[in-house]
C-alpha positions as a Markdown table, in Angstrom:
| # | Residue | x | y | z |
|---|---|---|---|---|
| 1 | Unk | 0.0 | 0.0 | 0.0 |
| 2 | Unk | 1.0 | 3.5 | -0.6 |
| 3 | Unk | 0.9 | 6.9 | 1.5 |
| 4 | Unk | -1.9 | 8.2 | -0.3 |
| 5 | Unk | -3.9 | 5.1 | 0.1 |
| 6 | Unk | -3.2 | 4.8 | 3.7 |
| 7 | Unk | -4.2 | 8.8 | 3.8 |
| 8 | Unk | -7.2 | 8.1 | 1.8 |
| 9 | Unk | -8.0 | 4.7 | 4.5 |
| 10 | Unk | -7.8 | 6.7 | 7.3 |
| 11 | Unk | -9.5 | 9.9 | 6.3 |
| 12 | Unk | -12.3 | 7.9 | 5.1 |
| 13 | Unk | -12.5 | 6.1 | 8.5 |
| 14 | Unk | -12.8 | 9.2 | 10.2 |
| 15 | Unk | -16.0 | 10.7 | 8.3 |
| 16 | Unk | -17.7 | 7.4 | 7.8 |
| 17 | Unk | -19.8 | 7.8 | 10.5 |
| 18 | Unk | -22.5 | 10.8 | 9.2 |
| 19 | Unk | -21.7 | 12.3 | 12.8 |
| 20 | Unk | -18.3 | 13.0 | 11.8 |
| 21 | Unk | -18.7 | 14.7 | 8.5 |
| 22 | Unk | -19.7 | 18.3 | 7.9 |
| 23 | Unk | -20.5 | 20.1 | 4.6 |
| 24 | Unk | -20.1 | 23.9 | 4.2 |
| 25 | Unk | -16.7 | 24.1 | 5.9 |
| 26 | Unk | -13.9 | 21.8 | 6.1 |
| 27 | Unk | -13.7 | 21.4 | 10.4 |
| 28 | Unk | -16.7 | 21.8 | 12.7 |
| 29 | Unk | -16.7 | 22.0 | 16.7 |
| 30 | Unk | -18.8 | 20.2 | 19.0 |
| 31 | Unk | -21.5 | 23.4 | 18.8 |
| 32 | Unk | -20.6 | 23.2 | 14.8 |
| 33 | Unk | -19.1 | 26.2 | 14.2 |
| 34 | Unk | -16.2 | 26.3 | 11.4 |
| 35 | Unk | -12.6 | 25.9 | 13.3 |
| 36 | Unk | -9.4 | 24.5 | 11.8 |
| 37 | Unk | -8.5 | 20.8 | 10.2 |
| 38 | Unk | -6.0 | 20.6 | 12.7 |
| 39 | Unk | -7.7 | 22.3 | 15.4 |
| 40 | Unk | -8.4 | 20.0 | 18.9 |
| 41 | Unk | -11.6 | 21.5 | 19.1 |
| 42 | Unk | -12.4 | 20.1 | 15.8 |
| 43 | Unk | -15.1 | 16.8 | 15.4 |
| 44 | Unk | -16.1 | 16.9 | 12.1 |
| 45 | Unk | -14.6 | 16.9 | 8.7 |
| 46 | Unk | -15.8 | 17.3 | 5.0 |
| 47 | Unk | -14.4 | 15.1 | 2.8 |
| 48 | Unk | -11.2 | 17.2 | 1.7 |
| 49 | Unk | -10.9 | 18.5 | 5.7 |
| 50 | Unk | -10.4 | 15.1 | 6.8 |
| 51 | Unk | -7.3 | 14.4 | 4.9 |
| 52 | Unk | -5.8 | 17.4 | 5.9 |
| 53 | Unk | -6.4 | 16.2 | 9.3 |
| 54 | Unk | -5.1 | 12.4 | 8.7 |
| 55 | Unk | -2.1 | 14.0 | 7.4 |
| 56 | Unk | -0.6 | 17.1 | 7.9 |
| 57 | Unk | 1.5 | 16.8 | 5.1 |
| 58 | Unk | 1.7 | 15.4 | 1.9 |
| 59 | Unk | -2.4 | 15.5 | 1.5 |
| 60 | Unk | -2.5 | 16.4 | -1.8 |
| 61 | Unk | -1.8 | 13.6 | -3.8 |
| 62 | Unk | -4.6 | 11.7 | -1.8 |
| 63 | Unk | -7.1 | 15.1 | -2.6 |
| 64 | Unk | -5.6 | 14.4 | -6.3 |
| 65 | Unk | -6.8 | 10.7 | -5.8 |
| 66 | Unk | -10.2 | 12.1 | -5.1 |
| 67 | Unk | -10.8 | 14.4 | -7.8 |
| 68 | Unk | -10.0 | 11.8 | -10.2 |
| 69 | Unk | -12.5 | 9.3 | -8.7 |
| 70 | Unk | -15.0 | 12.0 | -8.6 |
| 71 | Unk | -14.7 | 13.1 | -12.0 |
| 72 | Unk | -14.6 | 16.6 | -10.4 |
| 73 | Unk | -13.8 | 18.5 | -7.3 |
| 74 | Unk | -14.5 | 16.7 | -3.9 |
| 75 | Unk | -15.8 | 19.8 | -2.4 |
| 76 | Unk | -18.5 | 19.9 | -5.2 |
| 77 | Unk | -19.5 | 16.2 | -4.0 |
| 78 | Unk | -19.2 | 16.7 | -0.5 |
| 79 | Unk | -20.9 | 20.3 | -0.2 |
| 80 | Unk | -23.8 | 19.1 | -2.8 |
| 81 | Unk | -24.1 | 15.7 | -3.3 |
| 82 | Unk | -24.4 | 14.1 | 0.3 |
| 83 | Unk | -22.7 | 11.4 | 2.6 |
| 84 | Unk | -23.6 | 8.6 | 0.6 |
| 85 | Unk | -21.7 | 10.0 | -2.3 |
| 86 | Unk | -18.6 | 10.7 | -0.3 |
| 87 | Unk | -18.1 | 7.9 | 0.7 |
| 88 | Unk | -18.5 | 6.0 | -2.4 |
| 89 | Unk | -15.9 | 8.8 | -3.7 |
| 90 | Unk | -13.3 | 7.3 | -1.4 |
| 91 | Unk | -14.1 | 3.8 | -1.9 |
| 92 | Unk | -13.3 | 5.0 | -5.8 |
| 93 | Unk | -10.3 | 6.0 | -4.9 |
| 94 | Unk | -9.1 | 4.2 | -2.6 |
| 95 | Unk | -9.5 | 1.2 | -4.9 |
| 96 | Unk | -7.5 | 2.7 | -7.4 |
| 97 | Unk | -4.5 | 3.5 | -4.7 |
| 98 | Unk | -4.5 | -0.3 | -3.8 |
């Protein structure tokens, strides 16, 4: 397995549960106002916050991943298309890392 696939893994992991995920911003507190990715404060992730979360660096390939397996950009699916869609995004993509 590679870097971004392991990104890709673990950023997925941490937004599958719809409790976790956020649209509109890319971190959200516990009252869900916006704060940072890498904030401590910070509970939930949209699909593109949560691999800037998983890793700090080198995110971008993984976000790269993403796009392609979206057909567009993840921020599109996440912010209109729903959970559901997100996820599938990353299984996309996270297939084609393997």
């Amino acid at each position: 397995m590679t870097k971004v696939h392991d990104t890709l893994v673990a950023a997925r992991a941490l937004i599958a549960d719809p409790e976790r995920w956020t649209q509109g911003a890319w971190a959200r507190d516990e009252e869900g106002g916006p704060v940072g990715t890498l904030s401590p404060a910070a509970v939930c992730f949209c699909a593109q916050g949560a691999l800037v979360h998983v890793s700090r660096s080198g995110h971008e390939r993984a976000l790269e991943a993403l796009s392609v397996a979206a057909g567009r950009r993840p921020t599109v699916v996440n912010d209109f298309d729903g959970h559901a869609a997100v996820l599938e995004m990353y299984d996309r993509a996270i297939e084609a890392t393997a």
